[in-house]
C-alpha positions as CSV (number, residue, x, y, z in Angstrom):
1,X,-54.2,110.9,83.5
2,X,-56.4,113.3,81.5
3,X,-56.6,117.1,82.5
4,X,-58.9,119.1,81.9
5,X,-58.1,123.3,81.3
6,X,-60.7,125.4,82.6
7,X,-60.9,129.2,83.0
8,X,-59.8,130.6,86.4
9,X,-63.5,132.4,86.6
10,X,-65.3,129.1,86.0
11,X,-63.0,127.3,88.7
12,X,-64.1,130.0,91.6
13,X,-67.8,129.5,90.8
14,X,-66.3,125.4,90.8
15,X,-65.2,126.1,94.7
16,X,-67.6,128.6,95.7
17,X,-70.4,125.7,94.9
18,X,-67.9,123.2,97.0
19,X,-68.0,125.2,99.5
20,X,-71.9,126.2,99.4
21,X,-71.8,121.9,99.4
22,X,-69.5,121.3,102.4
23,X,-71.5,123.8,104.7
24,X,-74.5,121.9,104.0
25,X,-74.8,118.7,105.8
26,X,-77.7,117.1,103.4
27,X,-75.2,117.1,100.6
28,X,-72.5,115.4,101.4
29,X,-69.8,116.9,99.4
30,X,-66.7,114.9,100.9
31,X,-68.3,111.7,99.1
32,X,-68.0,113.3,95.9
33,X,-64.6,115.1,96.2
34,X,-61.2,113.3,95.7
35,X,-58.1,113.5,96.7
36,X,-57.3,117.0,94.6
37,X,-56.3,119.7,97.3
38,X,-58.1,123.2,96.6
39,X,-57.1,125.2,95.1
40,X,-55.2,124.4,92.8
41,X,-53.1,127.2,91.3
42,X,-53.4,128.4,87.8
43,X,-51.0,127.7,84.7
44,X,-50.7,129.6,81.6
45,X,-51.7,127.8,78.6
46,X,-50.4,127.8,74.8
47,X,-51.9,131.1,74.6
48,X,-50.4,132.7,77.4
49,X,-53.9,132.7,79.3
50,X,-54.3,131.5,83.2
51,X,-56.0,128.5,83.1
52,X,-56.3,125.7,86.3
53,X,-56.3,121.9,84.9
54,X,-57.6,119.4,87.2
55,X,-57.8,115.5,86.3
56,X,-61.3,115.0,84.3
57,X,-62.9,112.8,87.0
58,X,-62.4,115.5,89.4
59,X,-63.6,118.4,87.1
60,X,-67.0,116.4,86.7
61,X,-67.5,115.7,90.5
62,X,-67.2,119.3,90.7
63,X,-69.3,119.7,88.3
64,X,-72.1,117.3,90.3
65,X,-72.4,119.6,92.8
66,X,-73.6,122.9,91.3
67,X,-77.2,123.3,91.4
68,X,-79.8,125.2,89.8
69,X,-78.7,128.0,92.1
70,X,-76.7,131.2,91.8
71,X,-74.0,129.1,90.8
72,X,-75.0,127.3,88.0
73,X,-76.4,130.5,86.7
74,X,-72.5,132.4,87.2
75,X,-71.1,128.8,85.1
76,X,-73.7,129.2,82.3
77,X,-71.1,132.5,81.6
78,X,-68.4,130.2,80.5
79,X,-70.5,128.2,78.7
80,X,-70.4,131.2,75.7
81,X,-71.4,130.3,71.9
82,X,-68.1,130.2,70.9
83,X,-68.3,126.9,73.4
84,X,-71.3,125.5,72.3
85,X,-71.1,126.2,68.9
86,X,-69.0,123.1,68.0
87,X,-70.5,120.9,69.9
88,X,-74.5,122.2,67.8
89,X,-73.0,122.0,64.8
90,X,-71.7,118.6,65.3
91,X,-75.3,117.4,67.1
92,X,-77.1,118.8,63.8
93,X,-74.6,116.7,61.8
94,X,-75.3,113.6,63.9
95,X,-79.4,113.9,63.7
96,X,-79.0,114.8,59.9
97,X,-77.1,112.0,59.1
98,X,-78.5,109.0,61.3
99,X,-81.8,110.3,59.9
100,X,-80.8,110.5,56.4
101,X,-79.4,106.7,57.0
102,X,-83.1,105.4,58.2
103,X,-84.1,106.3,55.1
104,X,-82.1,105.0,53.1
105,X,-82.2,101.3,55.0
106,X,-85.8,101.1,54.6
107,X,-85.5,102.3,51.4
108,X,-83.0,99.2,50.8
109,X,-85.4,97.1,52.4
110,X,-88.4,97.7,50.8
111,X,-86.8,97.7,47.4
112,X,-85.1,94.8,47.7
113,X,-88.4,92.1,48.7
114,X,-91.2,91.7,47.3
115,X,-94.8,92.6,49.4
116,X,-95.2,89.0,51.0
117,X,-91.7,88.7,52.3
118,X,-92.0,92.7,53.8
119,X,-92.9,90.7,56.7
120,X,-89.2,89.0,56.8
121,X,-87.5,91.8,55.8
122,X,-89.2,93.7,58.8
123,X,-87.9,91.1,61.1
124,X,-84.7,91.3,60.1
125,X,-84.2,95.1,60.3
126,X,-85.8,95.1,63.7
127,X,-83.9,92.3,65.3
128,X,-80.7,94.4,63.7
129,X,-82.0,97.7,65.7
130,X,-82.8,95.8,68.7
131,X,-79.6,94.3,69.3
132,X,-77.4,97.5,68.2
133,X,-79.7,99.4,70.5
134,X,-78.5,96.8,73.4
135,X,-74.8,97.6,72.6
136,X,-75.2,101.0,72.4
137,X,-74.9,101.8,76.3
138,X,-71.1,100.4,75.6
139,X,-70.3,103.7,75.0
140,X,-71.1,105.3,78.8
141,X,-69.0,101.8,79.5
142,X,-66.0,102.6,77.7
143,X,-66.3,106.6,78.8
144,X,-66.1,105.4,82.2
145,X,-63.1,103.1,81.5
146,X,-60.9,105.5,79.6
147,X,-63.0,109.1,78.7
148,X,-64.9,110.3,76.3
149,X,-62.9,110.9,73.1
150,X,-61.7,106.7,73.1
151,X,-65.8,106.3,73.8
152,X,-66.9,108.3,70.8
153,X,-63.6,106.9,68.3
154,X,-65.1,103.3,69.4
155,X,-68.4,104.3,68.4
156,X,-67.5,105.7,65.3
157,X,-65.3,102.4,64.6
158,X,-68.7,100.6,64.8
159,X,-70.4,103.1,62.2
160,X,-67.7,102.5,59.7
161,X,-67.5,98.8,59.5
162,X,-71.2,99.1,59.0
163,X,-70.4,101.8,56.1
164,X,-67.7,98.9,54.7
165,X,-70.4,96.3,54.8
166,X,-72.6,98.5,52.4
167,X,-70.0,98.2,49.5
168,X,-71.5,94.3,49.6
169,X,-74.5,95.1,49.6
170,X,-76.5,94.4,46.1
171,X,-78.5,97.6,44.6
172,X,-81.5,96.4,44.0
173,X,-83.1,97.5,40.2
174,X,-86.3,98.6,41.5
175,X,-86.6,102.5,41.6
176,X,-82.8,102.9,39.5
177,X,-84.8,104.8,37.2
178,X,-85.9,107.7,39.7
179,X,-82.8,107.5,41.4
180,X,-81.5,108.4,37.9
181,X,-83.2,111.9,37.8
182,X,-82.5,114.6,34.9
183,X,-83.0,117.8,33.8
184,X,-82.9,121.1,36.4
185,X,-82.9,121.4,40.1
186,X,-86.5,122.2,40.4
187,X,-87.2,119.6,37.9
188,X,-85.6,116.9,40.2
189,X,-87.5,118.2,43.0
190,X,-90.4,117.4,41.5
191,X,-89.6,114.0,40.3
192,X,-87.9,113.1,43.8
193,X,-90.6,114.6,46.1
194,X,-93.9,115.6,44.4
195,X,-94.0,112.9,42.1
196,X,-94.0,110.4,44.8
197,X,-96.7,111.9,47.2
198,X,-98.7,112.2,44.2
199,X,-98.5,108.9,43.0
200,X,-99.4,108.0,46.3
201,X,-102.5,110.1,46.6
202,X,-103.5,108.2,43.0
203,X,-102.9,104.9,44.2
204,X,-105.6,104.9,47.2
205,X,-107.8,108.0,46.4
206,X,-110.0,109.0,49.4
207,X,-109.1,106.2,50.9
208,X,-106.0,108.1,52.3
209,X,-108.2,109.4,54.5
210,X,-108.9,105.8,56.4
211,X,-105.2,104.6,55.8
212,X,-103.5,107.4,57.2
213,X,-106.2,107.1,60.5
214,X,-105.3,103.5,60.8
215,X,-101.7,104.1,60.6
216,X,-101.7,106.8,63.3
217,X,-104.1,105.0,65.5
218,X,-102.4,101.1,65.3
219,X,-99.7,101.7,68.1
220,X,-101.0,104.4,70.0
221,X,-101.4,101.9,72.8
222,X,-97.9,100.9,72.8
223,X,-96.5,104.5,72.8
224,X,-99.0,106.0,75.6
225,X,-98.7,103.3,78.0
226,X,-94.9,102.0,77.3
227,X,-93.8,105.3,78.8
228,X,-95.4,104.8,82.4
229,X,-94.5,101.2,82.8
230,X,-91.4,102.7,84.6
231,X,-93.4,105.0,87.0
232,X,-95.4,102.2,87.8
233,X,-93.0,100.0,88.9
234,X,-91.6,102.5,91.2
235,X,-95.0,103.2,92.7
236,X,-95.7,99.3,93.4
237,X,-92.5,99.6,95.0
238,X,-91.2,96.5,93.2
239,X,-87.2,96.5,93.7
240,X,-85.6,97.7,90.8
241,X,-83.0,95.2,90.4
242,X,-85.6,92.6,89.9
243,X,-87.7,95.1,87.4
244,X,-84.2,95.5,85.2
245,X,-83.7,91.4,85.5
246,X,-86.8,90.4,83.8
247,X,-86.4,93.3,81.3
248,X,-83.0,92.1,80.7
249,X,-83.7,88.4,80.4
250,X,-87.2,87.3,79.9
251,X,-88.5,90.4,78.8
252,X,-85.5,90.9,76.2
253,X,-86.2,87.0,74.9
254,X,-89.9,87.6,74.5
255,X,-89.3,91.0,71.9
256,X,-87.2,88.8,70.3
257,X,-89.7,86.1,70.1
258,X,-92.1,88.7,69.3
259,X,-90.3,89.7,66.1
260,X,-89.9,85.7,64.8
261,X,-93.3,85.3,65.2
262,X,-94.8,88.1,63.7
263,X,-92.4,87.8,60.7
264,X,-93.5,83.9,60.3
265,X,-97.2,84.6,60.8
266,X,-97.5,87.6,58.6
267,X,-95.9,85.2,55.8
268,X,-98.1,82.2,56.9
269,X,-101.3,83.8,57.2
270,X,-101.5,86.7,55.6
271,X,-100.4,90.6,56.5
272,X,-103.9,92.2,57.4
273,X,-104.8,88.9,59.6
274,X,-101.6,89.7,61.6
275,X,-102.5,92.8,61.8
276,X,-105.7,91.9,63.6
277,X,-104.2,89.5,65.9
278,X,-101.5,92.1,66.6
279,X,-104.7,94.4,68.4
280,X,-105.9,91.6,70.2
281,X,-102.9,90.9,72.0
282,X,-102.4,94.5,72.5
283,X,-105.6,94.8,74.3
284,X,-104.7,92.0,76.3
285,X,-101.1,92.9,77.2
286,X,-102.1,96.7,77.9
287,X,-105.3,95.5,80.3
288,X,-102.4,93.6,81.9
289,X,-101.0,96.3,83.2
290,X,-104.2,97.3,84.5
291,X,-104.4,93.8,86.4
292,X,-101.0,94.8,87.5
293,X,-101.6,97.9,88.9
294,X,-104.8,96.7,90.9
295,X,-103.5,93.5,92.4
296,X,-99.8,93.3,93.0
297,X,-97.9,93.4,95.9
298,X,-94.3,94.6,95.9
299,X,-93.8,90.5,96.5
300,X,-95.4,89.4,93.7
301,X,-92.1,89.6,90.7
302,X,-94.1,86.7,89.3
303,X,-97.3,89.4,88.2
304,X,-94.5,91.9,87.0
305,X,-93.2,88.7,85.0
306,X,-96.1,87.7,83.3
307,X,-97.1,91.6,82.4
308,X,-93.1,92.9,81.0
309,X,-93.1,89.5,78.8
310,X,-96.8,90.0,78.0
311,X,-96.2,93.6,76.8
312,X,-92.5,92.3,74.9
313,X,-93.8,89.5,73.0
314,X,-96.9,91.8,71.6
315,X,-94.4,94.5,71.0
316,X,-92.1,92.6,69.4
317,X,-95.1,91.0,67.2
318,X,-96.8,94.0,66.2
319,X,-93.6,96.2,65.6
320,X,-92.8,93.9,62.2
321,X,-96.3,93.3,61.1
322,X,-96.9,96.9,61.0
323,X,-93.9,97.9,59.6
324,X,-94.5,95.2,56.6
325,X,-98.3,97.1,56.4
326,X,-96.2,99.8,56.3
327,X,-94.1,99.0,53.4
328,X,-96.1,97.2,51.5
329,X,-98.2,100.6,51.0
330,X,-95.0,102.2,49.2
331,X,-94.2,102.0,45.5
332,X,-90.5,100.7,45.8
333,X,-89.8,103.1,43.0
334,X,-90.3,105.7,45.7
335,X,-89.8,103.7,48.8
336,X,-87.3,106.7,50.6
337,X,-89.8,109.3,50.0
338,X,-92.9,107.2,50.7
339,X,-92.2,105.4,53.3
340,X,-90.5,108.6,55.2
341,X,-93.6,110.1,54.9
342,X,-96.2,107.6,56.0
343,X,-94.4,106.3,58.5
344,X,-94.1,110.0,60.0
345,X,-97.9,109.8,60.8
346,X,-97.7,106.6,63.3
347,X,-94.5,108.5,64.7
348,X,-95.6,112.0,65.2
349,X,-99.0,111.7,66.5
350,X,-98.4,108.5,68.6
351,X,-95.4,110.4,70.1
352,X,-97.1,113.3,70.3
353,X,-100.1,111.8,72.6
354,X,-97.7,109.8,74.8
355,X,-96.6,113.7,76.1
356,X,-99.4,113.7,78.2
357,X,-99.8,110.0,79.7
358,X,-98.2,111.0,82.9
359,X,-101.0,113.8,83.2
360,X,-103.3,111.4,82.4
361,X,-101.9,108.6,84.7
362,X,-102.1,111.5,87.5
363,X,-105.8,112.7,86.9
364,X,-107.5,109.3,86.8
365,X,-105.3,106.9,88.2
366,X,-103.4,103.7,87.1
367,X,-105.7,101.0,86.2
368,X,-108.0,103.5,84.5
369,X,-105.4,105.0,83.1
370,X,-103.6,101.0,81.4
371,X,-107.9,100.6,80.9
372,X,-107.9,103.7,78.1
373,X,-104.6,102.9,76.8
374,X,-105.9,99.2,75.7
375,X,-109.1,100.8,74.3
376,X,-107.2,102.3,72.0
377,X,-106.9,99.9,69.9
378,X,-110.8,99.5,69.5
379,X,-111.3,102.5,67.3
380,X,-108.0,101.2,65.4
381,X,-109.4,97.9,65.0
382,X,-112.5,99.4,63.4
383,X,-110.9,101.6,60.9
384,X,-109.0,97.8,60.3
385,X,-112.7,96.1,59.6
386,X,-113.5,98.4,57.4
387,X,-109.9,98.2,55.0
388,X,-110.3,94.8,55.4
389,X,-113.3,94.6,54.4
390,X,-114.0,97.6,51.6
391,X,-110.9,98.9,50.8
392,X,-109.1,98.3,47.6
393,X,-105.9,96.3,47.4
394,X,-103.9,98.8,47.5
395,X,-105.1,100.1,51.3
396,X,-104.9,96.7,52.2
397,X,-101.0,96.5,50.8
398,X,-101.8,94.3,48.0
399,X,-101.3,96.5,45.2
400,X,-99.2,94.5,42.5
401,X,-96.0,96.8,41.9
402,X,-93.4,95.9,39.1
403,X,-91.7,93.2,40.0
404,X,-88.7,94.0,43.0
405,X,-85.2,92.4,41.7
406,X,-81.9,92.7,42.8
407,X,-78.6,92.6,40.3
């Protein structure tokens, strides 16, 4: 059995909270305490300081019952920089690490295939994220079974066998040569950054300008509406076991479907068609919802069906179509800094408007709201007339770049 040492002070705001809990019959505090008698006298540690341990799974259920009250303010004392400072540094670590790993795979990716098989390549990498981010709540399993430091050991396990697997990995020979940069720091800087974006800039001219529109517009629909499905649910009162099934099973099969078949229709029939079909289904499976919200009955699991494996399979179908647009944009002689960059535009303003769907869910209600969250993708499927249409080959990703090989 794990203990954990906390400071005497913290342990008295611990029991005054149990005690604020146990006088309070709403709270039911004796179905969070175990069988630990308080309190618990203190021990001196290594250093010679008083400290109380108490078994882990009792610390936290102590820990469940402080509120945003006077005693979680008295707690936040022991919760000094000196205690959080670890824990920061190793968070800014994490984030600077996983994100300097995106960039590398679809670096990897982009380098590695030429523009008609982006589509394949976009499958592949999404069906890998998909199904690690499926294992990933193994890790709250295995903290429950054992604790926390086996949890994150396990995890970290994972991340190394994926590091192993690079080593068999080929390098592919397309951008060796600005990998292989020279002369000062500033003058790599240029060559690794600037020279990139302004390649870039070259390549399409002012048709940035529509590009860069399309790009943030194109999954707008999906990012402003996927974050209320949940709310929705709850307020059609549909039982939430049934809601996590058909995400779990159908819906989970139908994003995979969704992947295959974008990947095999982009190759078939061309990138910018897929693109095209991708809206239309996105209009249908967002005006879904709106059908949803209007007509069903907290009976009716076969509407919620049809909607979750609607709005999986178009997911699933536009996610790898638009990330082969995506790639098939970027020189693969500059495919890290490229592609970083222009897929930061779909990212940050997509996210950014998805902030405020609840407030918009709220002020006009939910089928008007699922109504403007398929129309969307009308002024995106204009700016996508007129690429398709006027733009050069290179905004419609068919710019002939040297030939991608791999050794």
């Amino acid at each position: 059995m794990r203990l954990a040492q906390i400071e005497v002070g913290e342990y008295q705001v611990l029991l005054d909270s149990l005690a604020t809990a146990e006088a309070d019959p709403d709270r039911s505090a004796g179905d969070v305490i175990g069988n630990v008698i308080h309190p618990v006298e203190a021990v001196l540690d290594e250093f010679g300081a008083q400290v109380v341990e108490l078994p882990e799974e009792e610390y936290r259920r102590l820990l469940s019952l402080v509120r945003e009250d006077e005693h979680f303010e008295a707690l936040s004392v022991f919760r000094t920089l000196a205690t959080l400072l670890p824990i920061a540094i190793a968070a800014l670590l994490l984030a600077y690490s996983g994100a300097t790993l995106d960039v590398a795979i679809d670096a990897w990716r982009i380098e590695s295939a030429s523009n008609d098989m982006q589509a394949t390549m976009a499958a592949a990498y999404s069906f890998g994220y998909r199904i690690a981010y499926m294992t990933s709540g193994l890790g709250l399993a295995i903290s429950e079974w054992s604790n926390w430091h086996v949890s994150f050991l396990v995890m970290a396990a994972a991340m190394a066998i994926s590091a192993g697997l690079v080593f068999f990995m080929k390098e592919p020979k397309a951008g060796v040569g600005r990998r292989a940069l020279e002369g000062s720091f500033g003058v790599k800087v240029v060559n690794a950054v600037w020279q990139p974006f302004k390649d870039f800039f070259a390549r399409l001219g002012w048709w940035i300008i529509p590009v860069v529109a399309l790009i943030s517009l194109y999954r707008i629909s999906d990012f402003t509406m996927g974050v209320m499905a949940s709310p929705l649910y709850s307020d059609l009162e549909f039982d939430r076991a049934v809601v996590g099934g058909i995400q779990a099973g159908p819906g989970l099969a139908a994003t995979m479907f969704g992947l295959f078949v974008g990947g095999v229709t982009a190759l078939r029939i061309g990138m910018m068609r897929a693109l095209v079909i991708g809206l239309v289904i996105t209009l249908v499976t967002n005006g879904a919802y709106a059908w949803l919200a209007a007509t069903a009955q907290p009976d009716e699991s076969w509407k919620l069906l049809i909607a979750i494996v609607g709005d999986n399979l178009a997911g699933g179908f536009v996610t790898t179509v638009f990330i082969a647009y995506l790639s098939s944009l970027v020189d693969p002689a500059s495919a890290a800094t490229q592609y970083a960059w222009v897929s930061s535009f779909y990212a940050l303003f997509a996210k950014f408007l998805s902030g405020f769907s609840g407030v918009l869910a709220d002020a006009v209600g939910w089928v008007a709201f699922f109504v403007i969250t398929a129309a969307w993708t009308i002024p995106a499927a204009i700016l996508l007339a007129v690429v398709i249409r006027f733009g050069p080959a290179a905004a419609r990703g068919e710019h002939k770049f040297a030939e991608r090989q791999t050794e």
